[in-house]
MARMARFI-765964 format. One line per 10 residues: for each residue z, x, y of N, C-alpha, C. Coordinates in steps of 0.001 Angstrom, whole numbers. Atoms other than C-alpha are relative to their C-alpha. Example, Ala and Ser with C-alpha at 12.3 -4.5 7.8 and 13.67 -1.06 7.14 Angstrom:
0/890/-1190/7800/12300/-4500/0/900/1200  -60/-820/-1190/7140/13670/-1060/730/-770/1090
END
This chain:
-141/-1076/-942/181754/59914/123176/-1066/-168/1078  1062/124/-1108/180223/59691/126529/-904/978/660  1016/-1069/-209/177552/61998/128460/1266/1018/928  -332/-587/-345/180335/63395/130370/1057/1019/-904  -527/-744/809/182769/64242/128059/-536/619/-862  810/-810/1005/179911/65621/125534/107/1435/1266  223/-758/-624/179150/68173/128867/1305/909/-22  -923/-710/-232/182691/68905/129383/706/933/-846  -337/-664/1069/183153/69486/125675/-1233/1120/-368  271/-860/-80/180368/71703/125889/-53/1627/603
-641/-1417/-1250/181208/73822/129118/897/823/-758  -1332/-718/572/184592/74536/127414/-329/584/-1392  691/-689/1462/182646/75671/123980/-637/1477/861  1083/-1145/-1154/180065/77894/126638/1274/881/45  -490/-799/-652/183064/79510/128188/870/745/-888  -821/-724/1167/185120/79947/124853/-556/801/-783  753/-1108/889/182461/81933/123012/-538/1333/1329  39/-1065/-987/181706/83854/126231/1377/802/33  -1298/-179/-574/185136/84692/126781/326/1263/-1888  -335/-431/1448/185364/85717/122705/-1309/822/-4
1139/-1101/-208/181919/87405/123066/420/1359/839  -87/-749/-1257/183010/89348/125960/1225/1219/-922  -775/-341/216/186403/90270/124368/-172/800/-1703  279/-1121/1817/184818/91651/120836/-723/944/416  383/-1156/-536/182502/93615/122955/864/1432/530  -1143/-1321/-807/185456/95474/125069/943/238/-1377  102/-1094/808/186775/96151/121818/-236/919/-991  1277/-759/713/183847/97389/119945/-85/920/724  543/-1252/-885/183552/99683/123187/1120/947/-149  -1140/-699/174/187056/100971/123213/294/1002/-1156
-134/-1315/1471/187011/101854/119421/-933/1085/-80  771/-1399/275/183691/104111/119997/104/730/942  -566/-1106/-886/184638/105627/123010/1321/365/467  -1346/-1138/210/188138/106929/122305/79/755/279  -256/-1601/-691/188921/110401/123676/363/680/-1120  -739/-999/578/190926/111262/120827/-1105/-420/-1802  535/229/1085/189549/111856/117469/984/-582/-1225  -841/587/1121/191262/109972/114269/974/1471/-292  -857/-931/450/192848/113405/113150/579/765/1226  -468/-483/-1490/194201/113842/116402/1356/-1081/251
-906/1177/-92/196186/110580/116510/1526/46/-9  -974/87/342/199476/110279/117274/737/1702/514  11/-1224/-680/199443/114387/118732/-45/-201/1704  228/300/-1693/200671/113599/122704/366/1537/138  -685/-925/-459/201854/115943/125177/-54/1288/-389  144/-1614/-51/202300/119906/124808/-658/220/-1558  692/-442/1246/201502/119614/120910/-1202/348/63  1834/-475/447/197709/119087/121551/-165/1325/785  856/-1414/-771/197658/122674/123820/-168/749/-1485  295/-651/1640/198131/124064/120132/-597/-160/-1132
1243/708/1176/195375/122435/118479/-1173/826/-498  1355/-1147/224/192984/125398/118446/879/902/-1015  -139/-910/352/195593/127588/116982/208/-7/-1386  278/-404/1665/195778/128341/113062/1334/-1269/-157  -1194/1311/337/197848/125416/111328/1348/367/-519  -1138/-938/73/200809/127935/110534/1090/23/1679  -933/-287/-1397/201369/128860/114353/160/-1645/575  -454/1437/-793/200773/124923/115329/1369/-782/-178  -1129/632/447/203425/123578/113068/1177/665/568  -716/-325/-369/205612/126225/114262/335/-210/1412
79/306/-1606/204783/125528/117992/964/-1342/-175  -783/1869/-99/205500/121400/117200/1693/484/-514  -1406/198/759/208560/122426/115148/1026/493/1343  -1490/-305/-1658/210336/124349/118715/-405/-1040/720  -45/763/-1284/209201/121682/120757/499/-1452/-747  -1023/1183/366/210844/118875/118583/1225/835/-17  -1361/-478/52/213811/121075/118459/675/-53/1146  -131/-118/-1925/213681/121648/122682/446/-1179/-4  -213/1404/-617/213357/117545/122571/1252/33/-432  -1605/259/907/216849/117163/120020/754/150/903
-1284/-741/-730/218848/119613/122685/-256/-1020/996  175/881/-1387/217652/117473/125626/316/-1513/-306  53/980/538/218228/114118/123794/1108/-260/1269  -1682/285/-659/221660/113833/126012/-992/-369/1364  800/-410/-1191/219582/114729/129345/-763/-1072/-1  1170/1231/273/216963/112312/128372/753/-1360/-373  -701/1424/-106/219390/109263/127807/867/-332/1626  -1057/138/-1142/221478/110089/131223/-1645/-287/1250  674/203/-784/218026/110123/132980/-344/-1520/-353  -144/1388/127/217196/106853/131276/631/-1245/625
-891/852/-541/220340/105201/132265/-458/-276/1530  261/141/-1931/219531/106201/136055/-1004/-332/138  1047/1108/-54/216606/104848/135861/-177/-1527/160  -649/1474/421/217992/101367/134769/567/-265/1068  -898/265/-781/220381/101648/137324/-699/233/1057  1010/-516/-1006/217852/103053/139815/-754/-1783/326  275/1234/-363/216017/99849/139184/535/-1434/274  -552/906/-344/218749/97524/139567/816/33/904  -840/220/-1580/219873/98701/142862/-1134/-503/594  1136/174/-553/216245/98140/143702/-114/-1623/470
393/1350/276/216221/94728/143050/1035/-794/958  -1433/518/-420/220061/93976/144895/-703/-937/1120  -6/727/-1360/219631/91319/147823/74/850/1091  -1124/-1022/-508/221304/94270/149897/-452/1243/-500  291/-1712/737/219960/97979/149363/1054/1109/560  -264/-915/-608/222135/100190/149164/-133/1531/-188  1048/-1419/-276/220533/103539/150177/713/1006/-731  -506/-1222/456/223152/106093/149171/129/-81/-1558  -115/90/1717/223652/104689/145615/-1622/413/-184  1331/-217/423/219821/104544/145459/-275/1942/53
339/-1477/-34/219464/108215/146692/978/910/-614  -1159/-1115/1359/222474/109670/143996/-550/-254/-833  735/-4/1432/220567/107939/141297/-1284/608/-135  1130/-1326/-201/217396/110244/142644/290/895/-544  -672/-1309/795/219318/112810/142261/216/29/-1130  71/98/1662/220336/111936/139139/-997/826/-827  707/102/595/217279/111537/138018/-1108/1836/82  1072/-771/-83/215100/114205/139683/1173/1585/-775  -410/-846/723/217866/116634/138439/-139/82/-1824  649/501/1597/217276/115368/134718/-1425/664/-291
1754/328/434/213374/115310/135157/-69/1812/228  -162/-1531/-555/214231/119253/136325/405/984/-873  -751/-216/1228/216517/120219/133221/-1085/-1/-639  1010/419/1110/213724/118596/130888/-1302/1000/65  1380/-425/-198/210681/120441/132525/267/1552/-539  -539/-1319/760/212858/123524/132401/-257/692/-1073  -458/162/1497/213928/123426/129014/-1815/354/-694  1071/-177/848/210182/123006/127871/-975/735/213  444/-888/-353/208898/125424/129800/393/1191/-810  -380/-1126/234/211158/128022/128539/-383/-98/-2206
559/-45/1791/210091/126957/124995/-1147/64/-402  1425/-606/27/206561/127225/125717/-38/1454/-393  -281/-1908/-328/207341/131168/127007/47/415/-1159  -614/-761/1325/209503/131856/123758/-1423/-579/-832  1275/737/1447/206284/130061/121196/-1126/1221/445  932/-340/-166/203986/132179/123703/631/2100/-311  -710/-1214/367/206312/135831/123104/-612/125/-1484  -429/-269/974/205869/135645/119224/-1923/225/-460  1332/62/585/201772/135150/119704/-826/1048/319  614/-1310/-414/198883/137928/119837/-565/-383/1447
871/175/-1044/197058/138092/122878/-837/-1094/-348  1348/803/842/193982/136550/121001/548/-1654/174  -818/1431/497/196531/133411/120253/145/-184/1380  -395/769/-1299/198022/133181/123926/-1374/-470/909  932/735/-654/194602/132921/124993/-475/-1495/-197  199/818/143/193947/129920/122987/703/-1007/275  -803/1085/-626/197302/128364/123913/-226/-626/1388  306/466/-1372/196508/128894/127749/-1151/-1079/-133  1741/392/-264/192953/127253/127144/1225/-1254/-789  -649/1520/553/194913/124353/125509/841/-455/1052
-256/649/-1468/197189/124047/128570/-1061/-343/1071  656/368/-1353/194836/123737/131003/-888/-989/-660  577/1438/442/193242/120862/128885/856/-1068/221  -1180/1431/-55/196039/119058/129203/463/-407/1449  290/163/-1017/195919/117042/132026/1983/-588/209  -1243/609/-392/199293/116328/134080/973/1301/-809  60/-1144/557/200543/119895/131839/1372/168/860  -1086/-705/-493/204075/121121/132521/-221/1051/661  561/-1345/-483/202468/124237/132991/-1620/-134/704  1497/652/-312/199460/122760/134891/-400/1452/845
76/-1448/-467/199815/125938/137078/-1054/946/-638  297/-406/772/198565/127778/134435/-1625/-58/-151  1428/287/-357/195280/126239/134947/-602/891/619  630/-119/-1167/194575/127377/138131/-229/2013/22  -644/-1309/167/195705/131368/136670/-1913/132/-126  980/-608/376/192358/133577/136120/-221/1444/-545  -53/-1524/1213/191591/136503/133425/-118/952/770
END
């Protein structure tokens, strides 16, 4: 083995343990600064606003808002589709505008239905709770960033 190829086979050692150094660091960092805690995992979207409240009313909260998702399942595959189709007018050689702007529609009517829908199942979860409770739900919406009810935030006691 010669002096160059020893160098070259060293560079490429240098840059492969850097590279593997670097990459156990980012995710050694990732696993300790997580946002979410282990018993949190796997809780997206409107569930976590109900994380403060007693584990009776939470389950019942998650249980209408998987029920809300079931009814919308239809809604939520037709927006899908237009989506698909949204992106493969996108792509055409040739745009054509009016197909593109019906599958908007489509869509933004879908994304309109859906917000609806889980709005009005918030309302009904927030009807059945004490005061005491809707306070903790609000304080759980307005944690939740991007929040159907982000509005809700901005409300004051």
């Amino acid at each position: 083995m010669n002096e160059r190829s020893r160098t070259t086979l060293l560079a490429l050692s240098l840059a492969f343990n850097i590279l593997f150094l670097g990459a156990a660091i980012g995710a050694a960092s990732m696993w300790y600064w997580r946002s979410e805690p282990s018993s949190e995992t796997g809780q997206r979207g409107l569930w976590r606003a109900a994380k403060r409240l007693p584990a009776e009313q939470r389950q019942a909260f998650r249980t209408m808002l998987t029920q809300a998702r079931r009814e919308v399942r239809d809604e939520t595959s037709r927006r899908r589709r237009s989506r698909e189709e949204l992106a493969k007018l996108l792509v055409q050689e040739k745009l054509d505008v009016p197909a593109i702007n019906a599958e908007l529609d489509k869509i933004r009517d879908a994304d309109a239905a859906l917000r609806s829908r889980l709005e009005q199942t918030v309302v009904k979860f927030a009807e059945s709770l004490s005061a005491a409770d809707r306070q903790i739900l609000l304080e759980g919406l307005r944690e939740r960033r991007g929040s159907l009810l982000r509005w809700l935030g901005q409300l004051r006691n």
